[in-house]
N, C-alpha and C positions, 0 to 999 in steps of 0.2 A: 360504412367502411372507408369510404373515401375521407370523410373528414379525419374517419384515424389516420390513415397514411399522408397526409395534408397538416391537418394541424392536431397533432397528436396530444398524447397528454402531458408530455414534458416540457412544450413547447410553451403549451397554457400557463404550466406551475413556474415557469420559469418568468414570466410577464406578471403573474402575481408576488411573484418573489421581488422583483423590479417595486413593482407599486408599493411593499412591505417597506424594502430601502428606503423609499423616497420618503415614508413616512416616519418609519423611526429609527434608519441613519443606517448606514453600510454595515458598520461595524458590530453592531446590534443581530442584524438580522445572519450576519457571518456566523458570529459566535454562537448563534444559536444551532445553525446548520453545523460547524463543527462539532458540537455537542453531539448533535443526533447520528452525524456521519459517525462518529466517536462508539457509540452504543453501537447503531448496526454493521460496524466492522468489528466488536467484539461478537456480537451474536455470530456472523460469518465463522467467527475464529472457533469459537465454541461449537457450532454445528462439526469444523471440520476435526475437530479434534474428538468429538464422536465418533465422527464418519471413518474418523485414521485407525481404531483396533479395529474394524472387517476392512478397510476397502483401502490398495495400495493411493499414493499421492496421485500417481499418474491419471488414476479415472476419477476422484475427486476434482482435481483441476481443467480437467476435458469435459466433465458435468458443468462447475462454472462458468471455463472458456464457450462452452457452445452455448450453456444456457444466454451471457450477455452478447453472442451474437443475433440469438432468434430475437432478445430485443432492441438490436439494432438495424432488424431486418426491415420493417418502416423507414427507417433514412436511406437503407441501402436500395428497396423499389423507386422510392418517390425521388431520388438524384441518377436512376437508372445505371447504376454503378459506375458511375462519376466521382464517388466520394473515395473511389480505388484511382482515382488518377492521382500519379505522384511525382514529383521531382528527385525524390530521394529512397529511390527503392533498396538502396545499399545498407542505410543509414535505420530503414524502417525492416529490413532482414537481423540486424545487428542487433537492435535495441528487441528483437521477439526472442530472439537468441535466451541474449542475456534475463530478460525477464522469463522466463520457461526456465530456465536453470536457477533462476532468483525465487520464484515461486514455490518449484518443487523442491528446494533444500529447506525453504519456510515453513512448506504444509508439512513435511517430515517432522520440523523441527514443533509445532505447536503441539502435534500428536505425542509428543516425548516429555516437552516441558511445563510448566506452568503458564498458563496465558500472560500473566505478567512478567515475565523474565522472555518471551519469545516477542513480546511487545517492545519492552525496554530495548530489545537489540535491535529490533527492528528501528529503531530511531536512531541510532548509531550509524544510518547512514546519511545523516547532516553530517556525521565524523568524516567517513570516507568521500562525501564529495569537498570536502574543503581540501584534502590529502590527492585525490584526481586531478583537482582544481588548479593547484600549485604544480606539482610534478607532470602534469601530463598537459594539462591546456596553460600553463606558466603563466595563471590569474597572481593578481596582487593578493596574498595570502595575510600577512603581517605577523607580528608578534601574537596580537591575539587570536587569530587564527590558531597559529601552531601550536601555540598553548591547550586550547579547547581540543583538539586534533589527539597530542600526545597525552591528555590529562584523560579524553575520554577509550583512549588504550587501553588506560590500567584497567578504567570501568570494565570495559568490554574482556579482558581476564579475568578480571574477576569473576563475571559472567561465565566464564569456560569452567571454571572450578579447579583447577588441573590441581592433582594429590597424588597420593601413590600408586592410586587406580587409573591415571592420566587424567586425559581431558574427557568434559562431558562431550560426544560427538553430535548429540541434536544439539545442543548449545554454538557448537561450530559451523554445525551445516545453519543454523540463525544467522549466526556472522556473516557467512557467505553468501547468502542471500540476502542482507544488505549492503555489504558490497556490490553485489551486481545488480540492484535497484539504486545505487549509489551513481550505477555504471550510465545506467536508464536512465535516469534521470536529467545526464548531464546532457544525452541525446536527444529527449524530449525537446529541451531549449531549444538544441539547436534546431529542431524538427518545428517545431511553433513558428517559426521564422516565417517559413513557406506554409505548413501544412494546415488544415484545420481540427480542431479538435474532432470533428465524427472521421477524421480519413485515418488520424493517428488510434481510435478508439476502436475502428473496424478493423485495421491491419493487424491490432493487437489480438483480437476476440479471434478473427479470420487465422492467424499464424498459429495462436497458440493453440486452438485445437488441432490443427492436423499435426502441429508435432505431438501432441498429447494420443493421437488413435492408435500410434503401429504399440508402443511400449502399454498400452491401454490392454490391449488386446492378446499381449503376452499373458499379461497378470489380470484378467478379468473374473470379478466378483458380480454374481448375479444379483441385480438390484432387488431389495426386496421390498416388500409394501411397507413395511417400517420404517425404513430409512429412506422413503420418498419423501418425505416432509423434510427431513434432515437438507438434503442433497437443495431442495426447491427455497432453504433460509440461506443455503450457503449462495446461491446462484441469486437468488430475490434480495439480500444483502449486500452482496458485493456490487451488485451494479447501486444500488441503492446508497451508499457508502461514496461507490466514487461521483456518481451526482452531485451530493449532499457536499463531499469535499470541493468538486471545483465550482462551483456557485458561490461558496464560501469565500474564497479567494477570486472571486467573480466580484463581488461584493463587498466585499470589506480590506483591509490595509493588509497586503502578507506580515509586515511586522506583529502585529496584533493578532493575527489568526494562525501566526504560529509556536505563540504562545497557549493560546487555546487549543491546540492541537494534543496539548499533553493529557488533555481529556480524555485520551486514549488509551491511556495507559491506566488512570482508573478504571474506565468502564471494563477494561481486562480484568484488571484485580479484582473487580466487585463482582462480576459475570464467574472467572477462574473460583473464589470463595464459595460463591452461592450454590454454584451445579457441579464442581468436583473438588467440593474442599481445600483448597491449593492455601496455603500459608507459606509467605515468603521467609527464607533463611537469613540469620543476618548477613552474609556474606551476598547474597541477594540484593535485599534491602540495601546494602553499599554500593555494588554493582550499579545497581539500578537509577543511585542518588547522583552516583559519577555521572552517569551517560544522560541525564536528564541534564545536569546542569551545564556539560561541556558541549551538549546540543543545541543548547537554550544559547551560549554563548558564540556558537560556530556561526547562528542562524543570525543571530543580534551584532557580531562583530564589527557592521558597519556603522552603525547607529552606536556601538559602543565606542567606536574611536573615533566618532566627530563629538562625542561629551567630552573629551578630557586635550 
């Protein structure tokens, strides 16, 4: 018991992850971890989009939130809840905020749409932090920026679908919820400065459940023994996912591994086909080609304007 809360098993996979790099190179072993983070944040998606016709967002995401607290319950005995000291309690209230309102517009939104049209959006927030970036923290944006910015707009309507039936509204509450992992995101940074990754990973797991209990408990669906498997991919997943991601950019060049990140969006596709037959529209299929590549460009902007 002591060597678990001591030198745990992440701690381990992480020192062998080290030795993998050093033998066949950052980017190598990044790419590979994208990959898998890739697949086990489809399967996440997949589970919760099961779990969304019986069980409202609210107790799917309070299941996640708790489940990756209990496994961050090891770092939180073994630093005797030191890993809760913080400099920036305003900053770390804000960013729970917005990721709780980010999330549950997302788990809504996957339960409604096709995995790969609620993925495509989801990457549309390299769109909005470029548009943050420029108007609210007044970063040096450029030409190419705002290009990638307003070209990956249209993507993103297209995405909505809007006819004479209007918009689709799980298409929009996707939008919305990256924008405000858009929002997150930009906090994160600034949060990194000071904070360590397990104090920002506890405050996240620790917030988002108790805002997830009172509205949980309004609309509560009785868990039942078949959907405990469901609920233990969506929670064993997502902690699993976001590991696999930041080790990846742990390890290898963020240029290169955010290219490889689009891996994501097949493993959706492929996941979406296989378990609930999803075949993208072509209005889809455009949508989807906009926001990949004006994402691709938002992310790469720098590296594109010192080539030319």
């Amino acid at each position: 018991m002591k060597y678990f809360f001591e030198k745990n098993i992440m701690s381990y996979a992480s020192k062998k992850l080290q030795t993998y790099s050093d033998t066949y190179g950052g980017n190598t072993i990044g790419a590979v971890l994208i990959v898998i983070s890739s697949f086990t944040m489809a399967a996440m998606m997949a589970s919760i989009k099961e779990l969304s016709l019986v069980y409202p967002s609210w107790q799917i995401l309070l299941a996640r939130s708790a489940g990756q607290l209990l496994i961050l319950v090891p770092i939180i005995i073994t630093t005797k809840l030191s890993v809760f000291k913080t400099k920036e309690p305003l900053k770390h209230f804000v960013r729970i905020v917005l990721a709780y309102l980010g999330l549950i517009a997302w788990f809504y939104a996957i339960g409604k749409i096709p995995l790969a049209d609620a993925s495509a959006i989801w990457f549309s927030r390299a769109i909005f932090l470029v548009i943050l970036g420029g108007i609210i923290f007044k970063e040096r944006v450029g030409f190419i920026g705002w290009f990638a910015a307003i070209f990956g707009l249209i993507g993103v309507i297209l995405m909505l679908n809007p006819n004479s039936n209007g918009i689709n509204i799980a298409a929009l509450a996707a939008v919305f919820g990256a924008l405000c992992t858009g929002f997150v995101a930009v906090i994160i940074k600034k949060l990194t400065v000071d904070e360590s990754t397990a104090t920002i990973m506890s405050y996240s797991a620790l917030g988002l459940t108790l805002l997830c209990i009172i509205p949980s408990l309004f609309v509560w669906v009785p868990i039942t023994l078949a959907s405990i498997p469901l609920f233990l991919i969506t929670i064993s997943c997502g902690a699993a996912s976001q590991w696999f991601f930041i080790n990846a950019y742990r390890h290898g060049e963020a240029s290169v591994m955010s290219t490889v990140e689009y891996s994501r969006l097949v493993a959706a596709a492929i996941l979406g086909y296989v378990i609930f037959s999803e075949t993208p529209t072509l209005i889809s299929i455009i949508g989807i080609s906009i926001i990949i590549f004006a994402s691709f460009i938002a992310v790469q902007r720098d590296m594109i304007r010192n080539r030319f």
